[in-house]
Every structure is written in structure tokens, then in C-alpha cells.
C-alpha positions, 0 to 999 in steps of 0.5 A: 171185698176191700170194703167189706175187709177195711169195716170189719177190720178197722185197726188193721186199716188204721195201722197200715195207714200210720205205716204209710204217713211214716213211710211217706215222711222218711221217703220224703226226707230220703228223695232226690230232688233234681230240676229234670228227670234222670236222663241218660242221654244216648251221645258220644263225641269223638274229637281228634285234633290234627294241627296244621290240616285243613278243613278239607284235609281234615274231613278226607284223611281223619273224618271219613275215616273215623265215620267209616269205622264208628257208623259199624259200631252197634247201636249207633243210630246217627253220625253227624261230624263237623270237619275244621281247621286242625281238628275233626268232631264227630257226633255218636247218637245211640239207640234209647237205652244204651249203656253209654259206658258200654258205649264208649269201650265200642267206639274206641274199640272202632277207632283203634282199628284204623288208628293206623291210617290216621296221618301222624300229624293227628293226635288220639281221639278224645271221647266225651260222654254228653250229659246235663251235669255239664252245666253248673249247678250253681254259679256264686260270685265272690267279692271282699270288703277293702281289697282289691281283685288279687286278695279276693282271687287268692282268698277265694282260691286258698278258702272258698275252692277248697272248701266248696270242692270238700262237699259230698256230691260236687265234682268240681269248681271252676273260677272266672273272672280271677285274677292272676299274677304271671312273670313275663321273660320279654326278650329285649331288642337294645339288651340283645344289640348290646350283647351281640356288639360287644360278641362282635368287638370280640370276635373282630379281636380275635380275627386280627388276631389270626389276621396278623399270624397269616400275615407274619407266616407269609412274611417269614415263607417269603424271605425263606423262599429268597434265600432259598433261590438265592442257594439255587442260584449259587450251587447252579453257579458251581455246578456249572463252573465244575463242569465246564472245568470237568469237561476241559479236562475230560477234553483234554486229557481224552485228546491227549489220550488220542494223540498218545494213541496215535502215536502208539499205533503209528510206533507200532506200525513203524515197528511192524515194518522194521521187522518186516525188512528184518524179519529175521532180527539180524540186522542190528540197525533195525533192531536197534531201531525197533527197540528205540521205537519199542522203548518210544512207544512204552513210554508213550504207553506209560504216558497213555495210562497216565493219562487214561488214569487221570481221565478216570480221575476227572470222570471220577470227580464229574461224577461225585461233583454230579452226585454232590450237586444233585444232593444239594439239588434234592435239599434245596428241593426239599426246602422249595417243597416245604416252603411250598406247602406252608404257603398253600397251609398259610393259603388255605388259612387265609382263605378259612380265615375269609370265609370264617370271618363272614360267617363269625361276623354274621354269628356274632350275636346270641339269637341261638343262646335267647330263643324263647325255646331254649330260655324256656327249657334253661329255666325249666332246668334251673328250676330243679329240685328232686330228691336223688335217694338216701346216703348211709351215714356212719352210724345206722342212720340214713341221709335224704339227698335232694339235688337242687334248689328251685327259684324262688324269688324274681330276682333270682330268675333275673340273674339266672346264668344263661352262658359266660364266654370269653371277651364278653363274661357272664351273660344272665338272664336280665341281660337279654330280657325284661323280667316283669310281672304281670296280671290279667286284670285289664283282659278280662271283665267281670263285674259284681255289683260294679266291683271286681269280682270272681264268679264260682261255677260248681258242678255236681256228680252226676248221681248227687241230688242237685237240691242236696248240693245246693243246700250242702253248697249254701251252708259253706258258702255262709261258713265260708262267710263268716270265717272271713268278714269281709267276704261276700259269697252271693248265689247268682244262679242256682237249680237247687233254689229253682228246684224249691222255688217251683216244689214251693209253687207246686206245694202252694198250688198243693195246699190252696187247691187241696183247701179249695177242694175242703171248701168244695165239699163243705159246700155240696155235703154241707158237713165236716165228717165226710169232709175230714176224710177227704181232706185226709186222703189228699195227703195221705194218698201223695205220701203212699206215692212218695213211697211207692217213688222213692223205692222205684227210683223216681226223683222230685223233679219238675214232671214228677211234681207236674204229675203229683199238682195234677193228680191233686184234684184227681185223688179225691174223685174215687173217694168223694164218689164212694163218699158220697154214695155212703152220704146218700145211702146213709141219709136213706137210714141204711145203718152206717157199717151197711152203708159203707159196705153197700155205699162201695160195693155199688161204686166199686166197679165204676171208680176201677173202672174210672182209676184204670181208664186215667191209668191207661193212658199212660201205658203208650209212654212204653212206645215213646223214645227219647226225651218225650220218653225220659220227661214223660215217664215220671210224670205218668208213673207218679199220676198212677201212683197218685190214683192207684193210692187213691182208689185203695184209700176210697175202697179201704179208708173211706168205707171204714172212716164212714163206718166210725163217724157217720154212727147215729149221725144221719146226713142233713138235706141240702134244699138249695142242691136238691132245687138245682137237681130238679132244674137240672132233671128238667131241663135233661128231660127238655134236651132229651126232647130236643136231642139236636140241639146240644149236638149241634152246639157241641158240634160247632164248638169243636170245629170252631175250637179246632180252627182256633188252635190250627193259628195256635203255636207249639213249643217243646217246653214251657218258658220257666221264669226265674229270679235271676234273668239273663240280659246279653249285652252286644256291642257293635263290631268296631268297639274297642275293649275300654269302649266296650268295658265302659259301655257295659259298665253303664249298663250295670249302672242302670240295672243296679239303679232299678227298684227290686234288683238286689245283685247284678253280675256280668263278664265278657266273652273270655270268661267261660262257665262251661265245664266242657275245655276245648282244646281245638282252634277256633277261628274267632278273634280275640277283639270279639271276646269284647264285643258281647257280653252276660249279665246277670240280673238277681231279684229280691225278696220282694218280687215274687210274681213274673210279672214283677221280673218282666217289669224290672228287664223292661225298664232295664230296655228303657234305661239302656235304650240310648247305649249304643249297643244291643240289650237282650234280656231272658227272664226264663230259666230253661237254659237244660230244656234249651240245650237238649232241644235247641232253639230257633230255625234250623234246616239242613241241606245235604247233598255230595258237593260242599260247593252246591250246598252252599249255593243252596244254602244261599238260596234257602237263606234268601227264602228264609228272610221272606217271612217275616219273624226271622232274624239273624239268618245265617249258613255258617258261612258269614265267619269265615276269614281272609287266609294266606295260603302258603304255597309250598314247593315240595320238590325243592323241599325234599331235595334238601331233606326237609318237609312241609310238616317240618316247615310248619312247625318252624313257621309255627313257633315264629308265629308264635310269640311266647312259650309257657315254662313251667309255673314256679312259686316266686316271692310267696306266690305261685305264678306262671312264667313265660317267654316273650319274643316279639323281636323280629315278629313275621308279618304278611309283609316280611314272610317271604323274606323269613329265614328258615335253617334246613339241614340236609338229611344226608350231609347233615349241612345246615343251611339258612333258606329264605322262603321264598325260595321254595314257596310263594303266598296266595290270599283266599277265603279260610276253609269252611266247617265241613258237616256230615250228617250220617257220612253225607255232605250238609251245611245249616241253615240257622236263624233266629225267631223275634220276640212275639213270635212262634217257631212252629207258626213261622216254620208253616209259611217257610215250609209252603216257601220251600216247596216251590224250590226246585232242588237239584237231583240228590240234595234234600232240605230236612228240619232240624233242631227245635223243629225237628224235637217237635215234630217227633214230639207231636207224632209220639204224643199224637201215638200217645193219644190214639192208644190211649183212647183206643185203651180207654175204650177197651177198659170200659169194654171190660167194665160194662160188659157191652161194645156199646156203653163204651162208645156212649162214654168215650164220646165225652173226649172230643167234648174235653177236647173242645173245652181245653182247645178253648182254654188254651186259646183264653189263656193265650198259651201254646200246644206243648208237650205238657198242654199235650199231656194234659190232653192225655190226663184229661182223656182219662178224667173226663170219662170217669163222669161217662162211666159213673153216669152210664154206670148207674143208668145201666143199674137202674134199667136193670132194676125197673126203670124206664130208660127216659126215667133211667136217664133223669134219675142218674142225672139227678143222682149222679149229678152231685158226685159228678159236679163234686169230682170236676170242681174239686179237681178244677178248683185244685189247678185254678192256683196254678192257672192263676199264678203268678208266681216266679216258676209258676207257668211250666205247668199252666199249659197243662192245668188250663187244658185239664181245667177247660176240659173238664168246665166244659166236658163235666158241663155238656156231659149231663146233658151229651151223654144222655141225649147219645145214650138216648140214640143209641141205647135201645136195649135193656143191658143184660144182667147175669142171672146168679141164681140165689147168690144175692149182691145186697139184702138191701132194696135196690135204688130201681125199687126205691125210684119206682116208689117214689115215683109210684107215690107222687103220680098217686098224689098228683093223679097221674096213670102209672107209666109202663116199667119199659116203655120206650125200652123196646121190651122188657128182656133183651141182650147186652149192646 
């Protein structure tokens, strides 16, 4: 046995307990702190952008499509999806204790199997793991002495950042509220008109030019052309007189030819007739006179031939003068020809001259050389500066050769060439643009102390201690400081502080309730010896749970500390039983080291028992998921370690500590404790007489109880307040920026001027201190970024309570009240807890049809505003913005090759006034540069008339289109956010609760509301958000509970051997219940899940008394006793350990129900239900569970029979009674009473 072990072994005890208080000291230097538990949160989002979409478009082509895929992915449990303009976000939960890494490689494992059907105008999806760390850690404004916002951005970018990003365990630094210098490249409307009239003066010169060659060319064909005729003229003229004097002659000579012939013809025939009269030739007459005809008619033939011979000569001559003629017929032609092609070539130039002219006149300008693209890509370009390779040299040595030089200077850029043409020269950037440089002071507004300032948000890694990093994060900050005066780097908000401020209330509450615990024992044992060992085992048993934590992985949190300031009282409950049962023991005469052993031996079981029954409560967290889950186990895990370190120390440390001290030492009485024991014994025995009595009031108390909380609010989490509260300041829509700045300035004014502020901060809605960038479109205006802003309001060192805090943002609403605008303050500092489990209304409407969701939604919004409490009601429609939908024809579009994904991306860069180019390092400073053109803006006036150059695919022509040749505008209401919830249709119904005004309460009279509502076949109305986290926060913990009791039942089953003891003890848990339901209602706080816990840890408290009383009733009626006298003598004997027990663990968490400490009132739920409990419980115990054991225990508990073996050689307490009872009735003459009367025997089995 430990006890018997730990007396005659004390030098082992005491150097396992130096092991421990060195172990528990390294431990405690070697935890994590952190504000909230390790919480792995089981979220994925997959966000994908497709530009241009529409909500509708987007939800069809992108969402669906995801959900369809990512739904399959293992261990999703839920899909929720938000479908907008432009982009698709889809929300993964996975089951509880999924690897998110693991996670993530699924889901985009899924998305990449249907990549494909995505459009191609969408983008790749994005995943990011949702986590805690996405909040800053701390947020630190800076401001410098003497200089204005640019030298505190630049020192704070050069030193501070730096410095800060250099820590173990910081991820990141981001600024806001910085200033920063950029160049402005605007485009200038009279720069630009002056170059395009001198571009068009040289171009007019240059086509009168051209003008006069045509014309001198026409001139020159024409006389040409005259001459030309004037040749034809003549040569028709020759020709013709050669032929008429070719003709007379062919005439003439072809009559004279006929007549010759003739006459030949008419000699021959006189010829023929002569020889016919002489045939014979004799007639010498005839002869003569046929040869003079002979020699007639050869002469005529000779005349004949001569003729015939000079008409061939003139045919001759015809046909060389019509050869002749027709080759200066040809020529003249040829001439005629080319004379004609030049005229149609000086023709065609006139008329490309025509055409050319309007299209050189209308391009005479350079919009094509200034458009902001191409300036941005010619600065881009210029801007180079690469190194190209390496240049051997003639000796073994070797070259770098960098190509370029960057722009260095502003007044570079502005002469940066942009072209020279001819007429008009050089043309340089100044000449078609105003270079400028500007800052963002003016957009933003971020005041510290109503100075300019920057404000610092520093991020952690998600293993690094938050505690760790404040404090690394701190000591920077001070170096920071000191290395350059002037610089003050002020914490505005900080989770490591928060952290210490509440482990500082934890270890006040520790400190005062473990002295108030001391004071407790020194008053019941009136002596400093037992008192010394109890007050030693408070922190030896956290430091032997610090160890136990630190090597199972438990961070310092806000529920590990809740279970250790809980536990406080507790862990002395074991040890002042056993203790006190050695006091009494020893106090008998029972030698010290007997007393020890025996005083444990006779508890041991009881205080097991009592350690196990608080215990196993817990084990049920094993069927929680989730939050409640994750929160919860290292509150649970630390209480048992808490106990289980306490149980040992009570059968170890105790017994062998009262050994060594308690040697010739023997305790003293305590008459005035002994006099309140005899009442006490009296009035048990009247109670047991009139047993109805304390029934029937504890009865009425629990119903009374119950119907008090039934009106009683219930929340998730606590409100924590803080140091530094939260104020929103929000200025009505009409407000222009300097009205909203000077307005807020005003505030400032008036928060800096209240006692108690030491430092108040503020910025607008463009600053961001999120580490989550989005990069999809919102819909919201500019103009609202002014409308709302934060500040925040930093105490000092003299308020320390939160009524203190509640009192300075009281008098800020008093100060601020004749602003016109609207001034929220928070002093809590929930902002984690908030953003995991929401806040205010939320209903969720699904249903397949967006159009009936929203009638709905309407509907419920009208139901909603019937109970009074809610404000601000609203479904997500009340946003959306007046749109003009641009009507396109596709057909006229396509047949001149162009898309409307075409057309989009040149009306978007219309639309789209500046383009970034790259950043460059001008004058010293690195700056940023953009392209400003707001020379021919498109408004909704003009877009119709906006030109847009298409060139044909096919013919590779570009033409200019107005757009209203092939679209038209229609005016509607922009595309609402399209939710899913599990791949259905849902819209939400938000709303906000008033201050003084409980969520849940107000959810009840909504609810009976809603029922009456006839919903249409399909749809359905579901709680969401905060609602939703306590519902399934109640229905885990109401499981909690009833496995609890149910185990607590079955360990006292195992302890006392009987089905019916238990059922006598467990009955004092509806009587804690009754005390801690009415504590909660005293103190005016509401059901959460810690007061829930609470129940929990007051469950297994409070039967520790039923145990430790029905314990020794069961020995002393196994001893002898009668059960009446069994009754009275446990209560008069147990009553001291008992009341010892529940004061000390009541007076423990007094501080923490009393405090008003800043950070104090997370757990003052829970110590109000465990305090009220156990007032009332420990009270109704003494006299409860005798009146039940009375009913119900009839039978004498049965003991079994061991034979020789013997439990102690001391005489037993039974004995001891009965002589003492025996002696007085002797005295006082009374007849002895029978051993078992009202027993109902002497003998008899176990109930």
C-alpha cells in the first residue's frame, strides 16, 4: 500500500518530490503559452476567379462544377459556396481530425480532374487553409518626434519591419496607414493637341506635296496627249491624200490597161479575120496588112505591159504607203496607250491621294504612340538593366557585361524618348504627359494619439508560442526605440499581454484562494503542522501537472489555466480527508506512523473513489467533435491531472509528512467546532424524524431553480474584457471624406481627453489588418472606405478592474453623443472565439429557385423585425447595385471575327484609367509608377458612341466600330451573391442583437414565429452561425452530462460494492444543480459552455461528500452501529472533512466570482456554478443524504469474510462509538439500545 510504502520509505517520497518541483519548474519555463488551445480547424476554401462572369454565369460554369468534384473528395462533410461577380468561393468543412494537409493535396487533386470544363476565361483556383494565426498577434503603432508621415514610413520600413520580421516565430509584418510616394505619368489633353497639330501641319505639307506631282503629271499627259492627236491628225491627213492620188493612178492606168486591152483584142480579132480572107497568106495585101496590125498590136502590148508594169508599181507603192502608214498608226497608238496608262496610274494616285488624305488627316495624331499600355511597356523597356554574360579580355581576366542603365531620376523619365518623326522631331515623354509626384496621405486616415502614424500587424507562425513572440516581439520593439529617439513604437493590441493579464488573474485568483484555503485549515485544525502540508500540496500538485502537460503537449491557454484555477480547490479535497482522518486518529493517541498508515488506509478507497467519480466526468469529451471538442479537452485533461496529482500526493506525501511532524505532538480539541458538531447531530436526528421536510424544500428549490434558468440566456463563450477596447465609429452615407475625417478627428479628441486613456488609435475602411489579401472584386464603393471607421482605445496602468474600462467607453458615448454619427464601443476581447463561432442572427433559407429564396427571405425579414432585440435585418440583398448590361449582338460580332471576350478586354482597358508599370528607384526612393489617362473617359452617356478597332480574322483588315453597331445597354439591378449550402440554392438572413440582449432568448420567440410560416414544398429554414454553435454546444455537453452521471454511478458501484449506496450519493447532483442554477441567476450570468463545464466538474465534486459519508456510515453499521446512530455519528465525524473539502474549494474561486479584474470574467460562469453548487449541495448533503439513506437503506452492507487476514490491529471506530455511547447512557441512566435496531437484523446482504 502507497501509504504504508511512502511512511516507511520517507527519503524516497521526498526525492521523487524534488524531482517533481525541478521538473515542474523547467516545465513551466519550457510551455507554450498561447490564448486558445491548439485548434486544427478542419477548413479549406477554394477561390477561383473568372473576370467578366456574372454571378449567374459564375455559379453554372465554375461553381457547380467544382462542388461536383470537391463534394466526392474524402472526408468533406459540408460544402458551402458563394458564387459573385467575377469569382467563385467554395468552402470545404472536413471531418474532425483530418490531416488539412493531406486535405488540401485531395482537393486539388479533384479540381484538376475538371480543370477542363472550366471556361478559359477563369483563372486556377487558389486554396487557402483556414487557421487562428490569420488574425495578428499584436498590432504596434509607430510615430516619430518632429517629422512627418513620410520619415516614420520610411524609418519604420528600413528599421522597424525588418527588425520585427528577423524574430523566431513571426511570419509576417504588414503596415497600414503608411505613406507612400508614387509617380503619376497623366496623359495631357493641350500636351497631346499640340503635338497632333503640328503631326497634322506635316502631314497637310506633305500631301500638297503629292497634290502638286499629280497635278504637274495630269498637265504634262495632257499637252502630250495634244501633240499626240495633233500627229494623228496629220498622218490620217497624208494617208488619206496618198491614197486618193494611189487610186487615181491605179484608176487610170487600170482604164488605160482596159483600153489597151481592147484594143489588143479588137487587132487580134481584125488580125483573125484577115487570115481568114487569106488564109493561105498569099494575098500580100492582107498580109501587109495583118503584119501592120501585128506590129499595132505589139506595140499596143508593149504599151499594155508598160502600163500593167506601172500599176504594179503604184499597187507596189499603195502597199508600202499602207504599211508605212499603218506603222505610224501603231506608234501613235503605242503612244495613245501609254499616254493612257499614266493617266489611269496619275487617276489611281489621285484617288489614293483622296482616300489617303482623310485617313492621314484623321491619323494625324499620336493616341496610337500615348496609349497608357504602350507608355507603360516603353517605360518598362527603357528601364533595363541586365547583366548579359562575361567578355574574355586579353589577358586571362574576364569581363562582366551588363547591358543598360535603369532611370534614375524623375527628370530622366520625363525625357524618356517616346519617338522622332519627320516634320515634327523628337517626341519625349514630358511632351505628352504630366510626370508628377504623389502620396496616399490624403486617402487614407490613420491617427495615433491624433498624429499620423503607421500601424504594425505581426503575424505568427502557427507552432510559435504567442506569449513567446509577444515578449521577443516587445523587447525589439524597445531596441527599435532606443536606436532611433524620436521613434515611439506603442502596443496597441496584443494576445501575448491578454495571455498574461489573464494567467496574471488566474495566478491572483491561484495565490488568494490557496491562502484562503491555508486560512480555512487553520481555522477547523487550529494548527500550523497539518496546515504546512496542505498548503504545500497546492503547488507541488500543479507543478506535478505542469509536467504531466508539458510532455503531452498541452499548451498554457485560457481552458488549461480555467481547469488548473478550478482544480485549485479540489486538490486539496484528498489530502485534508486523509489529513484530517490522521488528526483524528492521532488525536485518539494512535502513534503517529500508525496513525498515518491507518488514518489512509481508512480513506483510501473513498478518496479513489471521490479522484475517479471528478475524473470520469470528463471521459465523454471522447464523443464531442469539433470546438467543444478541441476547447474542452485541455480543460478536462489538465482537472485529471490536477487530481490524479493530488490523490497521490494524499496517499504518499501526506501520510509520510504526518508521520515526521505529527511525532509527540498530539492534536488539540476544538470546543467551538465540537459545539457545532453536537447541533449539528441534533438537528440530523430531528431531520431524520421529520424526513419530508428537507425533501420537500430541496424539491422546490430545483423546480424554482429550473424555471429561473428556462428565462436565462445562453452563449458560446464568455465576453473577456480587455484593456484596449474596440470603439466603431460610423458616419452617415452622405458624408464626404474631409467630413468624415473631421468628424472622426473629433472623436479622437474626446477620447484622448478622458481620465485613464493612455493611447487611442484609429483608421478607416482602406486599412486592412487582415492577413488574408483578396484579390476578387468587390462591389462596394470607394466613398464607403470613409464612412466607418476603428479605433482603438488603450488604458493604463491605473485601471485594472472592468468596471473601470466600462466606465471610460461610457463617458466616450456621453462625449460623442452630439456627433453626427454613430459610436459603438466593445471592451471585450473575443475577437478568436468571435470569428469561429459568429455572432448575432443567422437563418438559412435553401430551396432550388434563387427568385423564391429571396421572396422568402423577405418574408422571414418581416417576421424577424417583429421581435423586439433585433437590429440591422438584412438577406444580403439591400447591397446590390444599379448596373448597365450591355447588350451584345454575337452574330454581328462574329462575322467580323471578334468575341465578346474580346470586346470585354478592350472595354475593360477603356474603363480602366491607369496602368501600373514597374516600380523604379527615382531620386533615392523607390517609388511606384503609373499611366494616367482620363483624356477621352467612357461615361454611360458616351458608351455607345465609344470606338472599338476590330480586325477581321480572315482578311486581317482593321476596322474602327462604334458600339452601337452591335450592342445596346439595358439598366438592372447587379447580380446577387449566389449561396450554396451542400450544392442547394441558400440566401441568409443576418441580423444583429441590441446591447442587453441575449441571442438565444430572442431565437425562442423567433422560433414560435417561424412556425406559423407556411414554406413552400422544398424549401427549408435552418439556424446558422452563433445559433447553430450553441445548439450543437448544448446537445454535446447535455451528452457530456448524462455520461457523466451515468459513470460516476458505475464508479461508486465499484467502490461500495452495492447498486444502492450509489443511488443514495449520486442523488446529491440535482441538489448542486439546484445551488449552481441559482448562483448563476444571483450573479446574473448566462448558460455557456464553460458554466456548462462547470456543471460538469461540479458533478464529480459534489459526490465526493455522498461518497466520504455513506462510506463511513456502511463501516460503522459494519462495525456495530445502528443505522440511526450510524447516521448521526458519520455526520458528526465526517462533517469536519466535509465542510473542510467544500470551503476550501469554495473559498478557492470566491476571487474569481468576486473579481473585477480586467480579463477576470471568462471563467466566472464556471466558479459561480461550482461555488453555488457546492454552498448549497455540501449544506443539503448533511442532512439529504441521510434523510434518503434512511428510506432507503434497510439492510446492513455486507462485509466479506476474510478469514484471519486482518485490515488493522487497531480497534475499530464502531467499537470505539459504542463505548462512548455505552459510558454516557451509563452516566446518564439511560437502558443500552439494541446494536441493530431499526436495522432489520443483524446479518444481511449488500443492497
Amino acid at each position: 500500500m502507497l501509504s504504508r510504502f511512502s511512511v516507511k520509505k520517507p527519503y524516497i517520497v521526498t526525492v521523487a518530490v524534488i524531482i517533481i518541483l525541478i521538473l515542474g519548474g523547467v516545465s513551466l519555463t519550457k510551455m507554450k503559452t498561447d490564448l486558445l488551445p491548439d485548434m486544427d480547424l478542419p477548413y479549406l476554401a477554394v477561390i477561383t476567379t473568372d473576370p467578366g462572369a456574372s454571378a449567374e454565369k459564375v455559379e453554372s460554369e465554375v461553381t457547380d462544377v467544382l462542388e461536383g468534384s470537391l463534394s466526392k473528395v474524402s472526408g468533406v462533410s459540408s460544402v458551402q459556396s458563394q458564387s459573385a461577380d467575377n469569382y467563385s468561393m467554395i468552402f470545404l468543412e472536413f471531418e474532425d481530425g483530418s490531416d488539412m494537409d493531406s486535405a488540401m493535396v485531395k482537393a486539388s487533386s479533384a479540381v484538376n480532374e475538371v480543370s477542363s470544363q472550366l471556361p478559359e476565361t477563369a483563372g486556377s483556383p487558389n486554396y487557402m487553409e483556414i487557421s487562428m494565426d490569420m488574425m495578428a498577434t499584436l498590432y504596434v503603432a509607430a510615430s516619430y518626434d518632429d517629422h512627418d508621415i513620410f520619415d516614420t514610413t520610411s524609418l519604420v520600413k528600413d528599421k522597424a519591419v525588418p527588425e520585427l520580421e528577423r524574430i523566431d516565430g513571426v511570419a509576417d509584418v504588414s503596415t497600414v496607414g503608411a505613406a507612400e510616394k508614387s509617380v503619376e505619368v497623366r496623359l495631357s489633353d493641350s500636351k497631346i493637341e499640340d503635338i497632333n497639330n503640328k503631326l497634322l501641319a506635316s502631314v497637310n505639307s506633305q500631301l500638297y506635296d503629292a497634290k502638286k506631282s499629280i497635278d504637274e503629271g495630269e498637265a504634262k499627259l495632257a499637252e502630250a496627249e495634244s501633240q499626240l492627236n495633233g500627229q494623228k491628225e496629220t498622218l490620217e491627213q497624208k494617208q488619206q491624200e496618198t491614197s486618193d492620188q494611189l487610186g487615181q493612178a491605179s484608176s487610170g492606168l487600170t482604164l488605160a490597161i482596159s483600153g489597151k486591152t481592147s484594143e489588143i483584142t479588137s487587132l487580134q480579132a481584125e488580125i483573125g479575120a484577115l487570115k481568114a480572107v487569106d488564109p493561105s497568106g498569099a494575098n500580100p495585101q492582107v498580109q501587109a496588112q495583118i503584119g501592120q496590125l501585128a506590129q499595132k498590136a505589139q506595140t499596143v502590148t508593149g504599151e499594155l505591159e508598160a502600163y500593167q508594169k506601172q500599176l504594179a508599181e503604184v499597187q507596189s507603192g499603195s502597199i508600202t504607203a499602207a504599211t508605212q502608214f499603218g506603222s505610224a498608226s501603231a506608234q501613235l497608238a503605242s503612244a495613245q496607250q501609254t499616254i493612257d496608262s499614266n493617266k489611269q496610274q496619275l487617276a489611281d494616285a489621285r484617288s489614293q491621294y483622296e482616300s489617303s488624305r482623310e485617313e492621314a488627316l484623321s491619323k494625324a495624331n499620336v493616341d496610337a504612340l500615348v496609349d497608357k499600355e504602350t507608355l507603360a511597356g516603353i517605360i518598362k523597356a527603357q528601364d533595363f538593366s541586365m547583366p548579359a554574360g562575361y567578355l574574355d579580355s586579353g589577358s586571362d581576366d574576364q569581363w562582366l557585361l551588363r547591358v543598360g542603365d535603369n532611370i534614375s531620376s524623375i527628370s530622366d523619365l520625363r525625357s524618356l524618348l517616346l519617338a522622332d518623326i519627320d516634320g515634327v522631331g523628337e517626341i519625349r515623354l514630358a511632351d505628352v504627359a504630366d510626370i508628377t509626384e504623389v502620396d496616399n496621405v490624403g486617402d487614407q486616415y490613420m491617427r495615433i494619439n491624433a498624429k499620423d502614424g503607421v500601424l504594425l500587424s505581426v503575424f505568427k507562425n502557427s507552432t510559435a508560442s504567442t506569449s513567446e513572440v509577444s515578449a521577443d516581439t516587445r523587447a525589439a520593439l524597445t531596441k527599435i526605440e532606443q536606436a532611433n529617439p524620436g521613434l515611439h513604437l506603442t502596443v496597441v493590441s496584443d494576445q501575448g499581454s491578454f495571455i498574461a493579464l489573464y494567467i496574471n488573474s488566474i495566478l491572483r485568483s491561484l495565490l488568494l484562494g490557496a491562502l484562503l484555503a491555508v486560512v480555512v485549515l487553520i481555522v477547523f485544525l487550529r494548527d500550523w503542522r497539518p496546515t504546512l502540508i496542505m498548503a504545500f500540496s497546492i503547488p507541488f500538485s500543479v507543478l506535478c501537472a505542469l509536467v504531466v502537460m508539458y510532455f503531452s503537449g498541452i499548451s498554457l491557454n485560457i481552458m488549461s489555466l480555467g481547469g488548473i484555477s478550478i482544480a485549485i480547490g479540489m486538490l486539496v479535497d484528498n489530502s485534508i480527508v486523509v489529513l484530517e482522518n490522521i488528526y483524528r486518529l492521532r488525536s485518539r493517541g494512535i502513534p503517529p506512523a500508525r496513525a498515518a498508515v491507518q488514518g489512509a488506509k481508512q480513506i483510501s478507497g473513498a478518496v479513489i473513489a471521490s479522484t475517479l467519480t471528478t475524473i470520469c466526468v470528463f471521459l465523454p469529451i471522447v464523443f464531442t467533435t469539433g470546438m467543444v471538442n478541441q476547447l474542452m479537452l485541455p480543460f478536462a485533461l489538465t482537472i485529471a491531472y490536477v487530481l490524479t496529482a493530488s490523490l497521490l500526493i494524499a496517499l504518499t506525501m501526506v501520510p509520510a509528512a504526518s508521520s515526521f511532524l505529527f511525532k509527540n505532538y498530539i492534536p488539540r480539541r476544538n470546543n467551538w467546532f465540537e459545539a457545532l458538531q453536537t447541533k449539528y447531530a441534533h438537528s440530523l436526528a430531528f431531520f431524520l424524524r421529520h424526513k419530508a421536510l428537507p425533501l420537500v424544500v430541496s424539491v422546490v428549490l430545483l423546480v424554482v431553480a429550473v424555471v429561473g434558468v428556462a428565462n436565462m440566456g445562453i452563449t458560446m463563450i464568455p465576453t473577456m474584457t480587455s484593456k484596449t477596447a474596440t470603439v466603431t465609429v460610423t458616419m452617415p452615407e452622405d458624408t464626404d471624406k474631409e467630413t468624415a475625417y473631421a468628424t472622426a478627428d473629433k472623436v479622437m479628441d474626446e477620447a484622448m481627453g478622458i481620465d485613464g486613456v493612455e493611447f487611442v488609435g484609429a483608421m478607416d475602411g482602406t486599412s486592412s489588418t487582415s492577413m488574408v489579401a483578396s484579390d476578387i472584386s468587390s462591389s462596394s464603393s470607394s466613398d464607403k472606405f470613409h464612412q466607418v471607421f476603428t479605433f482603438y482605445v488603450q488604458t493604463d496602468s491605473s485601471v485594472t478592474t472592468e468596471g473601470q474600462v466600462l466606465s471610460i467607453l461610457d463617458q466616450l458615448q456621453q462625449r460623442t453623443s452630439g456627433l453626427n454619427c454613430e459610436v459603438i464601443t466593445d471592451a471585450s476581447s473575443s475577437e478568436a472565439m468571435s470569428s469561429m463561432t459568429g455572432s448575432g442572427l443567422s437563418l438559412r433559407i435553401q430551396g432550388p429557385d434563387q427568385d423564391e429564396l429571396v421572396r422568402i427571405s423577405e418574408d422571414v425579414m418581416g417576421i424577424v423585425g417583429q421581435v423586439e432585440g433585433y437590429t440591422e435585418i438584412e438577406n444580403g440583398m439591400e447591397d446590390a447595385a444599379t448596373e448597365l448590361h450591355l447588350v451584345v449582338d454575337r452574330d454581328k460580332l462574329t462575322k467580323d471575327g471578334y468575341t465578346v471576350a474580346q470586346l470585354y478586354s478592350d472595354l475593360a482597358k477603356k474603363l480602366s484609367e491607369s496602368v501600373d508599370a514597374p516600380s523604379m528607384t527615382l531620386d533615392g526612393s523607390k517609388m511606384n509608377v503609373s499611366v494616367v489617362d482620363k483624356t477621352n473617359p467612357v461615361t454611360a452617356d458616351n458608351l455607345l458612341d465609344t470606338e472599338i478597332e476590330i480586325t477581321n480574322q480572315q482578311t486581317g483588315d482593321t476596322a474602327t466600330h462604334k458600339l452601337r453597331e452591335f450592342a445596346t445597354v439595358e439598366q438592372g439591378v447587379a447580380s446577387p451573391t449566389m449561396i450554396h449550402v451542400n450544392s442547394t440554392r441558400a440566401i441568409t438572413v443576418t441580423a444583429d442583437v441590441e446591447d442587453g440582449c441575449n441571442n438565444a432568448l430572442l431565437a425562442r420567440d423567433l422560433q414560435t414565429k417561424l412556425k406559423d410560416y407556411q414554406l413552400p414544398e422544398g424549401y427549408t429554414i435552418q439556424t446558422s452561425g452563433e445559433l447553430e454553435n450553441i445548439n450543437t454546444m448544448l446537445s454535446q455537453m447535455m451528452l457530456l452530462l448524462i455520461l457523466g452521471f451515468v459513470l460516476i454511478y458505475l464508479v461508486m458501484v465499484a467502490q461500495f460494492q452495492s447498486l444502492l449506496s450509489p443511488f443514495i450519493v449520486i442523488l446529491t447532483v440535482p441538489l448542486a444543480f439546484t445551488g449552481g442554477l441559482f448562483g448563476l441567476v444571483a450573479a446574473g450570468e448566462q448558460l455557456s459552455m464553460l458554466s456548462l463545464l462547470g456543471f460538469a466538474v461540479l458533478m464529480g465534486t459534489v459526490v465526493n461528500n455522498g461518497i466520504v459519508f455513506v462510506d463511513y456510515v456502511n463501516q460503522l453499521r459494519r462495525g456495530g452501529l445502528s443505522k440511526h446512530d450510524a447516521l448521526v455519528a458519520a455526520g458528526r465525524t465526517r462533517m469536519r472533512p466535509i465542510m473542510m473539502t467544500a470551503i476550501t474549494t469554495i473559498f478557492a474561486m470566491l476571487p474569481m466570482v468576486f473579481s473585477d479584474a480586467v480579463g477576470s470574467s471568462m471563467q466566472r460562469g464556471m466558479a459561480v456554478v461550482v461555488v453555488g453548487g457546492l454552498l448549497y449541495a455540501t449544506f443539503m448533503t448533511l442532512y439529504v443524504v441521510p434523510v434518503m439513506y434512511d428510506i432507503l437503506y434497510r439492510r446492513v452492507p455486507r462485509e466479506v469474510d476474510l478469514g484471519d487476514e486482518s485490515i488493522d490491529d487497531d480497534p475499530g471506530d464502531a467499537q470505539a462509538y459504542l463505548e462512548a455511547m455505552q459510558n454516557a447512557r451509563a452516566l446518564a441512566g439511560v437502558k443500552p439500545r439494541a446494536a441493530n435496531a431499526g436495522s432489520g437484523g443483524n446479518t444481511g446482504t449488500a443492497s
